[in-house]
C-alpha positions as CSV (number, residue, x, y, z in Angstrom):
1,X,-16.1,0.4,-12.1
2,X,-14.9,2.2,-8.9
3,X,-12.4,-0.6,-8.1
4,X,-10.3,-0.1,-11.8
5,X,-9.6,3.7,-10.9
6,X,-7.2,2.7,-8.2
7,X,-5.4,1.1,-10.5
8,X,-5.2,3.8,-13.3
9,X,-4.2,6.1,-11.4
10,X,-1.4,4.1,-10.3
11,X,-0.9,2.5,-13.6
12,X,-1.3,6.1,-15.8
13,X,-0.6,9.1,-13.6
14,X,-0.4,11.2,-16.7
15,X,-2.8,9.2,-19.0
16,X,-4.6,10.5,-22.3
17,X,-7.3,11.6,-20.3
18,X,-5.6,13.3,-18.4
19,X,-3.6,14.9,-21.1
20,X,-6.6,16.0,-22.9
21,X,-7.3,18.6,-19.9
22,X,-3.6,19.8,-20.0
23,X,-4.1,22.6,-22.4
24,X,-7.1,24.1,-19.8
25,X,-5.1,23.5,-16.1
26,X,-3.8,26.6,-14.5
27,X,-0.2,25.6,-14.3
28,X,1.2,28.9,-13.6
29,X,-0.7,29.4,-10.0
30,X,1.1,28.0,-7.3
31,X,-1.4,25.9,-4.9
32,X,-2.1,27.3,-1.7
33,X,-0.2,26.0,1.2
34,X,-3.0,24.6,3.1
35,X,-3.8,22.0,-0.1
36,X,-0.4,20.3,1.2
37,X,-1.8,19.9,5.0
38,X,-3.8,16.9,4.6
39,X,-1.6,14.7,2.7
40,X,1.4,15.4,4.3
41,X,-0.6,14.7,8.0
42,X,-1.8,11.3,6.6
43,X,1.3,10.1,4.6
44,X,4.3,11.0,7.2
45,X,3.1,8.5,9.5
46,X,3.5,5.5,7.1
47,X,6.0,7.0,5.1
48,X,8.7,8.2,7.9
49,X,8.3,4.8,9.8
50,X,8.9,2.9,6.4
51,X,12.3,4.8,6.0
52,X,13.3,4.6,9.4
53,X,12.8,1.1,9.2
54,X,14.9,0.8,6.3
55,X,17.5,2.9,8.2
56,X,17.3,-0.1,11.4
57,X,18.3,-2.5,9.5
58,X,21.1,-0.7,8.0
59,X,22.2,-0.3,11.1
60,X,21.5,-4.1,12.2
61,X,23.5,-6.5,14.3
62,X,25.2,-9.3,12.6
63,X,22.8,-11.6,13.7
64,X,20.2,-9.3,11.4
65,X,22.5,-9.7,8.6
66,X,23.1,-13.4,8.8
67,X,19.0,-13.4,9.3
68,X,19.1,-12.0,5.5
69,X,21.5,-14.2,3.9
70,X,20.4,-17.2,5.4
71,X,19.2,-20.2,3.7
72,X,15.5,-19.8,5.2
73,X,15.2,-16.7,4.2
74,X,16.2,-17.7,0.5
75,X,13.6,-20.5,0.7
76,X,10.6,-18.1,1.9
77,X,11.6,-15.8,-1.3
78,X,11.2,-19.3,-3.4
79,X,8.0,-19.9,-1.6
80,X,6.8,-16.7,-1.6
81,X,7.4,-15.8,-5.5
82,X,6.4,-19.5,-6.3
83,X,2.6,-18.6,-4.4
84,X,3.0,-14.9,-6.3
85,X,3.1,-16.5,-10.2
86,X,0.6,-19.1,-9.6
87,X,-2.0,-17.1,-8.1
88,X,-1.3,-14.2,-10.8
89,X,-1.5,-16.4,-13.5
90,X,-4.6,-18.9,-12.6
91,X,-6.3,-15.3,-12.1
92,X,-5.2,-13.7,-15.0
93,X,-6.8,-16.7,-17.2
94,X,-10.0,-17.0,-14.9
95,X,-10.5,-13.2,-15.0
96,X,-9.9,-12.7,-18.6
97,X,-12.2,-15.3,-19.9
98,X,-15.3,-14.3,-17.6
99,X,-15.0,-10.6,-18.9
100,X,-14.9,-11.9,-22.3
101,X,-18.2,-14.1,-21.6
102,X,-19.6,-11.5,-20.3
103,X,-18.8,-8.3,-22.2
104,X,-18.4,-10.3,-25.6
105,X,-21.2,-13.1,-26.2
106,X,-24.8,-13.0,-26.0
107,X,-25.2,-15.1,-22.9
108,X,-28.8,-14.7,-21.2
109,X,-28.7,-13.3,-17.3
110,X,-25.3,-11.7,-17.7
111,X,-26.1,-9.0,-14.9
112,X,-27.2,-11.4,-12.1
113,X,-23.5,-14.2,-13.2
114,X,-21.3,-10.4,-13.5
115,X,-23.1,-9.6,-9.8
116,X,-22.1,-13.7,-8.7
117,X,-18.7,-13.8,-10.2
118,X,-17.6,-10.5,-8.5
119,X,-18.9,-11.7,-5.4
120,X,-15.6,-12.8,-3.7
121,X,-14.6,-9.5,-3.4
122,X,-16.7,-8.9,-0.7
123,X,-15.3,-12.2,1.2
124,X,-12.2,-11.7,3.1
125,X,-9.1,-14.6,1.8
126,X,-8.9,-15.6,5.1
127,X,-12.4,-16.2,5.2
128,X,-12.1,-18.4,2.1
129,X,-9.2,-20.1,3.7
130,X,-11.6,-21.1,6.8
131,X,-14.4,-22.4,5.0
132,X,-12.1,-25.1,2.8
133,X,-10.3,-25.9,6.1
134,X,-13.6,-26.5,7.4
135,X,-15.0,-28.4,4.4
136,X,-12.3,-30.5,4.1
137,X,-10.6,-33.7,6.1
138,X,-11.4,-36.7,7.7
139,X,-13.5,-34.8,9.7
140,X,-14.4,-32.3,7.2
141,X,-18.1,-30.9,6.5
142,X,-17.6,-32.6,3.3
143,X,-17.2,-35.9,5.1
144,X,-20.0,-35.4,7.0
145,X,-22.1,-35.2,4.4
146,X,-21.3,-37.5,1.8
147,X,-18.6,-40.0,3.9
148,X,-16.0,-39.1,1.1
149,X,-13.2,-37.2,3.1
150,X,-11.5,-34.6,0.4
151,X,-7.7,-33.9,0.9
152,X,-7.0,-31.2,3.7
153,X,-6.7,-27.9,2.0
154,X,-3.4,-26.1,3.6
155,X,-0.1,-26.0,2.6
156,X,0.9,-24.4,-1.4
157,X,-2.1,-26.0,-2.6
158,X,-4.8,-24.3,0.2
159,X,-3.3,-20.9,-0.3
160,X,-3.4,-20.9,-4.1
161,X,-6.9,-21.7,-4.5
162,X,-8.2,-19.0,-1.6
163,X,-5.8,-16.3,-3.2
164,X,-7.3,-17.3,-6.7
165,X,-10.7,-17.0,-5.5
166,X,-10.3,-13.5,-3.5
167,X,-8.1,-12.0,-6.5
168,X,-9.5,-12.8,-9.8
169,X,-12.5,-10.5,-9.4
170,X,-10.0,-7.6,-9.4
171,X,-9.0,-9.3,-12.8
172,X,-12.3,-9.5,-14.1
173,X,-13.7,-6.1,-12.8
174,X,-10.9,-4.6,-14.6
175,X,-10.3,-6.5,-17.7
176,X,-14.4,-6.2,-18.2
177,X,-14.3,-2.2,-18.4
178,X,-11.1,-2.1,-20.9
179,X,-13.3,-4.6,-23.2
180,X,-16.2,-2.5,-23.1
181,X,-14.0,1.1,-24.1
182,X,-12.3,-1.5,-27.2
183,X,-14.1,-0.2,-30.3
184,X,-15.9,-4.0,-31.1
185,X,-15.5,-2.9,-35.3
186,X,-11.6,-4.4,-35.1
187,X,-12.8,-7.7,-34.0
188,X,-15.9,-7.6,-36.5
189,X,-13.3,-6.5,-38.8
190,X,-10.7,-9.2,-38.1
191,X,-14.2,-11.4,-38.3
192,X,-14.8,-10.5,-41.8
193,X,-11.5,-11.3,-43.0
194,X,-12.0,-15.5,-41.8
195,X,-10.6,-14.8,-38.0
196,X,-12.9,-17.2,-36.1
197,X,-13.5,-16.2,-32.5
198,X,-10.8,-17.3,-30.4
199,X,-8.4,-15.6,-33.6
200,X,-9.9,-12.8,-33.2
201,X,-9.7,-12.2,-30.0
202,X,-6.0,-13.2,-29.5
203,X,-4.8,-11.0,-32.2
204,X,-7.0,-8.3,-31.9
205,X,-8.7,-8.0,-28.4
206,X,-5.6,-9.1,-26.2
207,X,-3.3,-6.9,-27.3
208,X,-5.0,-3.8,-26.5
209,X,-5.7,-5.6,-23.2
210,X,-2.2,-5.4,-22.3
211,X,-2.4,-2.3,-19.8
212,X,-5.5,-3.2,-18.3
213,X,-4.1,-7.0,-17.5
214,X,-0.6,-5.9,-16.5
215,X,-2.3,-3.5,-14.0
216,X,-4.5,-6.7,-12.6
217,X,-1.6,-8.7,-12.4
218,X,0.0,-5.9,-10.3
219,X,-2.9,-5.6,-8.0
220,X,-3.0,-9.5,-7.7
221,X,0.7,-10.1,-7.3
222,X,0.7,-7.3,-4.0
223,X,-1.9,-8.7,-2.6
224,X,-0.8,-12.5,-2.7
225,X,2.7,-10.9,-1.7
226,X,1.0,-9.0,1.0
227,X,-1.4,-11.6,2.5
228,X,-1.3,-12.5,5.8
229,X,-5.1,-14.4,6.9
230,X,-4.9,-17.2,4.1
231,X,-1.2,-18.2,4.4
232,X,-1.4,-18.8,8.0
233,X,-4.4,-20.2,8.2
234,X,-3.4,-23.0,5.2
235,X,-0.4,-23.1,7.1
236,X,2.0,-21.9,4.4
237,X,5.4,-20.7,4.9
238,X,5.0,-17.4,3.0
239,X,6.9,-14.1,4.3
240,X,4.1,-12.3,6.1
241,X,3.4,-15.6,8.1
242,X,7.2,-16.4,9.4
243,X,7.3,-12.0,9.7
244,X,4.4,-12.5,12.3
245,X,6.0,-15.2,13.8
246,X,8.9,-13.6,14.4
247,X,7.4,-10.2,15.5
248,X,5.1,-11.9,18.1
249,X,7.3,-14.9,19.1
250,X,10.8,-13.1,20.3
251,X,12.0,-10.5,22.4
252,X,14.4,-9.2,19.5
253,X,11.8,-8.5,16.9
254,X,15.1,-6.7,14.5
255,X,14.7,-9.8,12.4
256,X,11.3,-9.3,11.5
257,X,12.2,-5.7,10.2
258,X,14.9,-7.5,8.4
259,X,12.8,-9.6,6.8
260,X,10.0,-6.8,6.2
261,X,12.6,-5.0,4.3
262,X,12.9,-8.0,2.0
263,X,9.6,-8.1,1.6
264,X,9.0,-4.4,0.6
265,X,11.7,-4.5,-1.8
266,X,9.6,-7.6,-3.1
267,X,7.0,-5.1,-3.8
268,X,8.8,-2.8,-5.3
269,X,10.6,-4.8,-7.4
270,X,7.0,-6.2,-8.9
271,X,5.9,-2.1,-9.5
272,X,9.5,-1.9,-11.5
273,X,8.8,-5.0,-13.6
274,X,5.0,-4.1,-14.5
275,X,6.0,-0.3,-15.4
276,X,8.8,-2.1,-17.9
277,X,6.3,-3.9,-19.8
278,X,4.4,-1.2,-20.3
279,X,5.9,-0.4,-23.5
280,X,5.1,2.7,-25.5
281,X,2.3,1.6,-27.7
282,X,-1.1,3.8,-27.7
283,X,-3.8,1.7,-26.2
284,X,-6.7,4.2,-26.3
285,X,-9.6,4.6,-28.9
286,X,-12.8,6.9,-29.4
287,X,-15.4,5.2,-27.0
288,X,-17.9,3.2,-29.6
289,X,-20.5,5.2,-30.9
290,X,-22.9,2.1,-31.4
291,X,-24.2,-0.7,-29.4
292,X,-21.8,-3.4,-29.4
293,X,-23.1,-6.9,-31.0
294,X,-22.8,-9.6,-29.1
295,X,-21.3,-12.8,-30.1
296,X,-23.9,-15.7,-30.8
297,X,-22.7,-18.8,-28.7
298,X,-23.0,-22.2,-30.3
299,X,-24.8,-24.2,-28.2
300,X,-21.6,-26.3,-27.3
301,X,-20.0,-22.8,-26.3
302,X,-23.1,-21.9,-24.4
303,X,-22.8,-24.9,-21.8
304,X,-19.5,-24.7,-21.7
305,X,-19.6,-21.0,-20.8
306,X,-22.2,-21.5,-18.4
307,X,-20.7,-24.7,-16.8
308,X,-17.3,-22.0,-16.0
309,X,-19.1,-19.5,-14.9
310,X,-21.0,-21.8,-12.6
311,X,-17.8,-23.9,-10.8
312,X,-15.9,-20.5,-9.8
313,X,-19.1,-19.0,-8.4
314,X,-19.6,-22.5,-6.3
315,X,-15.8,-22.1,-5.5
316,X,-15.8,-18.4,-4.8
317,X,-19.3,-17.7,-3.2
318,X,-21.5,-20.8,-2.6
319,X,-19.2,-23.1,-0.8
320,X,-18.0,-20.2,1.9
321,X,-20.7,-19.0,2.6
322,X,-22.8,-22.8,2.6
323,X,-19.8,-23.9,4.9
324,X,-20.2,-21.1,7.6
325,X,-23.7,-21.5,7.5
326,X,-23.4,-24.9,8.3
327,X,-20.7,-24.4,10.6
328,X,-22.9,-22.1,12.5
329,X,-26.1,-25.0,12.4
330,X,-23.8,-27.4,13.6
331,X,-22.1,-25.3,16.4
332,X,-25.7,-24.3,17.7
333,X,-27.0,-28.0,18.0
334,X,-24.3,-29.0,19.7
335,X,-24.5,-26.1,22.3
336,X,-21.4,-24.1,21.2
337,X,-21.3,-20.6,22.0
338,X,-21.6,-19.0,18.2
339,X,-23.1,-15.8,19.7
340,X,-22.1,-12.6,17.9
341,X,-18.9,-10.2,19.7
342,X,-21.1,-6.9,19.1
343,X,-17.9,-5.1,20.5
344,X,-16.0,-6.2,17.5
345,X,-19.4,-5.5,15.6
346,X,-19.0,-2.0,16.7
347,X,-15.3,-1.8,16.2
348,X,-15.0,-2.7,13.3
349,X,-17.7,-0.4,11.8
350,X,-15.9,2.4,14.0
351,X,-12.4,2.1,13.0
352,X,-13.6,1.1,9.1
353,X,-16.0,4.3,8.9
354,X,-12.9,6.8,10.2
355,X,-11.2,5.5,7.6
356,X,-13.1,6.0,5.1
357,X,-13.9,9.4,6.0
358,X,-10.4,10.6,6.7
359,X,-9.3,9.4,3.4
360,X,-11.7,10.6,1.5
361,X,-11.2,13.7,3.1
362,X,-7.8,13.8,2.3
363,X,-8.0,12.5,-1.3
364,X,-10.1,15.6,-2.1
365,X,-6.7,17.7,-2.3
366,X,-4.4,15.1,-3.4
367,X,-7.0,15.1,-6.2
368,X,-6.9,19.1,-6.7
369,X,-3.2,19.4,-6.7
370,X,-2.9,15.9,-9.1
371,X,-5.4,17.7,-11.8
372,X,-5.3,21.4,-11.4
373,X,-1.8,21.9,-10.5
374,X,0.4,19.4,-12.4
375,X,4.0,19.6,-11.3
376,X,6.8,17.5,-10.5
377,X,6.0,18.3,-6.7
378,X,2.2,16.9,-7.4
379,X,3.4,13.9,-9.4
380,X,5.6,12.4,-6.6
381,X,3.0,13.0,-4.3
382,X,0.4,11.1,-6.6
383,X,3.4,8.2,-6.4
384,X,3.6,8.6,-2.9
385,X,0.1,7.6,-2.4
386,X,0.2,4.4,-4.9
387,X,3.4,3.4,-3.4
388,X,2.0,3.5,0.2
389,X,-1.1,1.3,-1.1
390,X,1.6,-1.5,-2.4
391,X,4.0,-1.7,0.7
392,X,2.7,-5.0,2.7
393,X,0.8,-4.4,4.9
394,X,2.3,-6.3,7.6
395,X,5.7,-4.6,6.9
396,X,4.0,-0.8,7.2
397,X,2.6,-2.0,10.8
398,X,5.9,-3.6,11.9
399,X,7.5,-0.2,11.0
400,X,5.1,2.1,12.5
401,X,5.4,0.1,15.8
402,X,8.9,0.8,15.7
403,X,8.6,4.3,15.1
404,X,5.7,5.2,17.8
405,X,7.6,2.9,20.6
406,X,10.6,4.9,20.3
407,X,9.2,8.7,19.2
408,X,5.5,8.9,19.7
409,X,4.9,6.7,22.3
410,X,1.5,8.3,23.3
411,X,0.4,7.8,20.3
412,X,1.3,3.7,20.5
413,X,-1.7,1.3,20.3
414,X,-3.9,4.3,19.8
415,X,-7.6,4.3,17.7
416,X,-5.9,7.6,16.5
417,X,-2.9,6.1,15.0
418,X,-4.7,3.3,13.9
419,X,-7.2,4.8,11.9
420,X,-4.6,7.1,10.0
421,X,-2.4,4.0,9.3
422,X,-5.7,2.3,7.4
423,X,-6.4,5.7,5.4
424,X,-2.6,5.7,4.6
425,X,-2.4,2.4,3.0
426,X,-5.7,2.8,1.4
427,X,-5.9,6.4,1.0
428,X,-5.0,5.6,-3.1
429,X,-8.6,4.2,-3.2
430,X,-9.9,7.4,-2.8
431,X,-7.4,9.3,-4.5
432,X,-8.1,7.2,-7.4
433,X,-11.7,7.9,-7.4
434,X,-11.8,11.8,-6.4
435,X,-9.0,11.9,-9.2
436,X,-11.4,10.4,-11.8
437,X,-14.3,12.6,-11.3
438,X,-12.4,15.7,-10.9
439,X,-11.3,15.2,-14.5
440,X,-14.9,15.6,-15.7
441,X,-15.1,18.7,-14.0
442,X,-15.0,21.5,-16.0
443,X,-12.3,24.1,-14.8
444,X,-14.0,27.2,-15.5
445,X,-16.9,26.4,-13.2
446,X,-13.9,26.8,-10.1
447,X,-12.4,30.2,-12.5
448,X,-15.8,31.8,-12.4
449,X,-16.7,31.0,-8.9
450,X,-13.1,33.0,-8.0
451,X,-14.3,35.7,-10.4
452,X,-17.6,36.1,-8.6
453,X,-15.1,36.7,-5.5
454,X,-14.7,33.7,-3.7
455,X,-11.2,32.5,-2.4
456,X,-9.5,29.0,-3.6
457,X,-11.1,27.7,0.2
458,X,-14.3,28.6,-0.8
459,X,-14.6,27.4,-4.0
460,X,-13.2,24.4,-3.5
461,X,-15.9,23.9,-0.5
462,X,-18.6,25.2,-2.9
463,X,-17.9,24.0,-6.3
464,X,-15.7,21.4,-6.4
465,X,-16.4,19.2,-3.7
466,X,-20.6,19.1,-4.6
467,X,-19.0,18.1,-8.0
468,X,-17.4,15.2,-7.3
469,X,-19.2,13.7,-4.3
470,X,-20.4,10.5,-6.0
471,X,-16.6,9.6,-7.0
472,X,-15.6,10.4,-2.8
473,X,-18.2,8.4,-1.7
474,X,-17.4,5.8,-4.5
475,X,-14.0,6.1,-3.3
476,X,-15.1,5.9,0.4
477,X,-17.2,3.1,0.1
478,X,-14.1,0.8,-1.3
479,X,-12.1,2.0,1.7
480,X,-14.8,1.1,3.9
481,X,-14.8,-2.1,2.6
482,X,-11.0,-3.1,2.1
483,X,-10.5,-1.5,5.9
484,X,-13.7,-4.3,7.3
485,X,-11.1,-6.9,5.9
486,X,-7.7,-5.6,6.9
487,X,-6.5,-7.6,9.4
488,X,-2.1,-7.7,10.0
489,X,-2.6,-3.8,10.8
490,X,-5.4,-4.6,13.1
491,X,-3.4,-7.4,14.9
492,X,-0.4,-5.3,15.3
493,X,-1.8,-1.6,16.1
494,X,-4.9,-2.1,17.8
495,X,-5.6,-0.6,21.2
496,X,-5.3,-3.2,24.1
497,X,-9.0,-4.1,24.5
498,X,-9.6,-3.4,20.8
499,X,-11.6,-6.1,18.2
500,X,-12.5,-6.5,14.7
501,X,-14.5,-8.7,12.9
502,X,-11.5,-9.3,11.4
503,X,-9.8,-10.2,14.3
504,X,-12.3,-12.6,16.0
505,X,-12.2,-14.4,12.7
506,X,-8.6,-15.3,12.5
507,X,-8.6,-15.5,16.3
508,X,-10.9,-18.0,16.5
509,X,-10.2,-20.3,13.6
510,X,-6.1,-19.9,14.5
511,X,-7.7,-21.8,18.2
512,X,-10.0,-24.4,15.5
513,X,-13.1,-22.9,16.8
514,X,-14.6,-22.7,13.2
515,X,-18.1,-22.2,14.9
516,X,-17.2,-18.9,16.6
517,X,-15.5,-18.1,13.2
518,X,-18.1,-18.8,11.1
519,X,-20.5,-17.0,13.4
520,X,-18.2,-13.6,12.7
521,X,-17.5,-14.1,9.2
522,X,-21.1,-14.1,8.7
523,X,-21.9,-11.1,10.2
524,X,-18.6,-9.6,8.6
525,X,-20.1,-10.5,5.1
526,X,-23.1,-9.3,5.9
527,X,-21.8,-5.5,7.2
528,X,-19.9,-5.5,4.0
529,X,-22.5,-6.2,1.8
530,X,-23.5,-2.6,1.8
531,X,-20.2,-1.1,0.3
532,X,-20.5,-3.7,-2.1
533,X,-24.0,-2.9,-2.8
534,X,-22.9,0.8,-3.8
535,X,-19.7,-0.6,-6.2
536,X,-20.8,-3.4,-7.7
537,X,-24.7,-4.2,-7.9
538,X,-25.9,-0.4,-8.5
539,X,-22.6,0.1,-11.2
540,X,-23.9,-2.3,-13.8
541,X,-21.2,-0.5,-16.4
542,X,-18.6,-3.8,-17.0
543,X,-21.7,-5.9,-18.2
544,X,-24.5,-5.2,-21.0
């Protein structure tokens, strides 16, 4: 699955993979110059604001400082961290058990429910967020419908359930693959020895699941950490929300940086604690040689199977998207404008495609130097790039508004600077992608194209790059996609004049005009259905 290979690069930047190509890397060439350009160009932006940042509040008033010992700012790290473990764990355990449905069992239709349950990765949290504001209430679509008003969702309990919803497909696109690469002979072994299913799979199966899920629950804990759409919209007091606040609301915006230096140290702390649990067992065996068997569900299994599948699929794709249709209907009869903004149609399609092709573009030598030229240099710039992906995004705009307004101020609220700031953060997409294919790329193919006379350019243009084209457009396709939904970066660095999608979203259901937000998120869904398309429906591999 393209989304997992973000991850293991992150997770494994020298895994066994990897280390099965060591013995035929050219190790003793030094990389040309020019293979340094392009990451250097799109990192230094993110990466020199971020420490000069650092360096501001180090430098702070005393008001700054008393901002980061305060009692509020203890009680958004309780909040904050309280949001990050239950959103982790509910996905963990929602994730985990739909891969083992199905990868494991002999459930009919398993394609079309591994197509449904991944679904929410297409829908933006925030969009999530809107449609159970919307359903909800008194006044709720909910209550229209049946006369039953349900309880508002906002607050804790509103941002847990849209985070849970947008994040456990990570979980379960992840999880799915590892279980497929587990040879299925331990279980059936551990079978034939009186193990009964669940047995089985707890003492066997989970263990050797440990990576994949500590890499999930990573992913999941950065982007609840991270989030910005949901938490305001449900009204919760999480960092990103009161960092926002305080960016936008005051004329000394230093305790916003304050607190975005909490919140990256959050972060990192998280990336610490999941590369301590690693451990130092070996997790890898010989992919099976055989078909695996499928487990035969009894019939009280079965419906029970089903009847999970089916209530996060409602929750996760059939309730948003029933609740902006009807909020769409129901704007329309009343005479609501719910027309389309085909400037931030346009916009967003611009800005996301730029992305998508910068980064790509400069993942192909991040890629080259990872594999071909493994050094301590090439590592830390492989870190680099998965450490630029987990900064919040809301902290990584704060700082590069910081850094343009005082050093590159022609550059401030730019498309320019915009656009490298999205292939920055998600540049490790496509690293993560290029990276994979290059591995299966044969080195001598590159060696006997510079025997045959061409230069490193010129091989690399001819040989290399036609190689792994499926794996950049993989990987450009998932930035395409993540960059449609980004939207703190967007709110903070777009050019005056300048709309998203994204934007007229949260725009319009910040102001309650959930018909105009619905009308967007539609559309939004609907653009975004094409990247998902490519990564999910046509790359069947995580179910039988």
């Amino acid at each position: 699955m393209t989304v997992q290979a973000p991850i293991e690069g992150h997770n494994d930047p020298l895994g066994a993979e990897e280390m099965a190509t060591t013995a035929r890397r050219p190790r003793a060439r030094r990389p040309p110059w020019w293979l340094w350009a392009a990451p250097v160009l799109i990192l230094i932006p993110v990466l020199v604001p971020v420490a000069a940042l650092f360096l501001r509040v180090l430098g702070a008033t005393e008001s700054a400082w008393a901002t980061l010992f305060s009692i509020r700012t203890a009680e958004l790290l309780v909040r904050s961290s309280l949001l990050v473990v239950l959103v982790t764990t509910t996905s963990l355990i929602v994730g985990v058990a739909a891969s083992w449905i199905l990868v494991r069992s002999n459930l009919r239709w398993k394609s079309v429910w591994g197509v449904l349950v991944a679904m929410p990765l297409v829908i933006p949290s925030y969009v999530i967020a809107l449609s159970y504001l919307a359903a909800s209430g008194p006044r709720g679509l909910i209550a229209d419908l049946t006369g039953v008003g349900l309880p508002v969702a906002s607050g804790l309990g509103g941002a847990w359930v849209a985070l849970t919803l947008s994040t456990y497909p990570y979980v379960f696109l992840i999880t799915a693959a590892a279980l497929r690469r587990i040879d299925p002979s331990l279980e059936e072994a551990a079978a034939g020895l009186g193990a009964h299913t669940w047995r089985a799979f707890r003492t066997v199966a989970l263990p050797q699941l440990r990576p994949s899920m500590g890499a999930a629950a990573l992913l999941v804990g950065l982007y609840t950490l991270s989030d910005f759409g949901a938490v305001s919209l449900m009204r919760f007091d999480a960092f990103t929300r009161v960092i926002y606040a305080q960016y936008s609301g005051r004329l000394d915006r230093t305790p916003a940086a304050v607190l975005s230096v909490v919140l990256i140290l959050i972060a990192l702390a998280l990336i610490f604690g999941e590369e301590r649990t690693r451990g130092r067992s070996a997790y890898y065996t010989q992919r099976p040689s055989r078909p695996l068997q499928p487990r035969t569900l009894r019939p009280g299994a079965r419906a029970g199977a089903i009847t999970f599948l089916g209530v996060i699929v409602i929750l996760g794709v059939v309730v948003p998207v029933s609740v902006l249709v009807a909020w769409v209907v129901r704007g329309a009869s009343l005479g609501m404008a719910v027309s389309v903004d085909w400037g931030a149609v346009g916009g967003s399609l611009v800005a996301s495609a730029l992305a998508a092709v910068v980064a790509s573009a400069a993942a192909i030598p991040i890629a080259v130097l990872a594999v071909r030229y493994t050094n301590r240099a090439t590592r830390w710039l492989e870190r680099s790039v998965y450490v630029t992906f987990s900064l919040p995004h809301i902290t990584v705009a704060l700082a590069v508004v910081f850094f343009s307004v005082n050093f590159l101020e022609p550059l401030y609220q730019s498309l320019a600077l915009l656009v490298v700031v999205y292939a920055a953060i998600f540049l490790a997409q496509a690293t993560g992608s290029a990276r994979a294919a290059l591995l299966q790329v044969n080195p001598n193919l590159e060696e006997a194209a510079r025997s045959l006379g061409k230069g490193p350019l010129a091989a690399l243009r001819d040989v290399t790059v036609p190689l792994i084209w499926k794996g950049l457009l993989a990987g450009g396709a998932l930035v395409f996609l993540t960059t449609m939904k980004e939207l703190p970066v967007t709110l903070i660095l777009r050019p005056t004049g300048f709309s998203t999608l994204a934007v007229r979203v949260w725009s319009a259901a910040d102001e309650l005009f959930y018909a105009r937000a619905a009308a967007s998120a539609l559309v939004l869904l609907l653009v975004a259905a094409v990247p998902m398309y490519f990564l999910v429906i046509r790359n069947r591999e995580y179910v039988s």
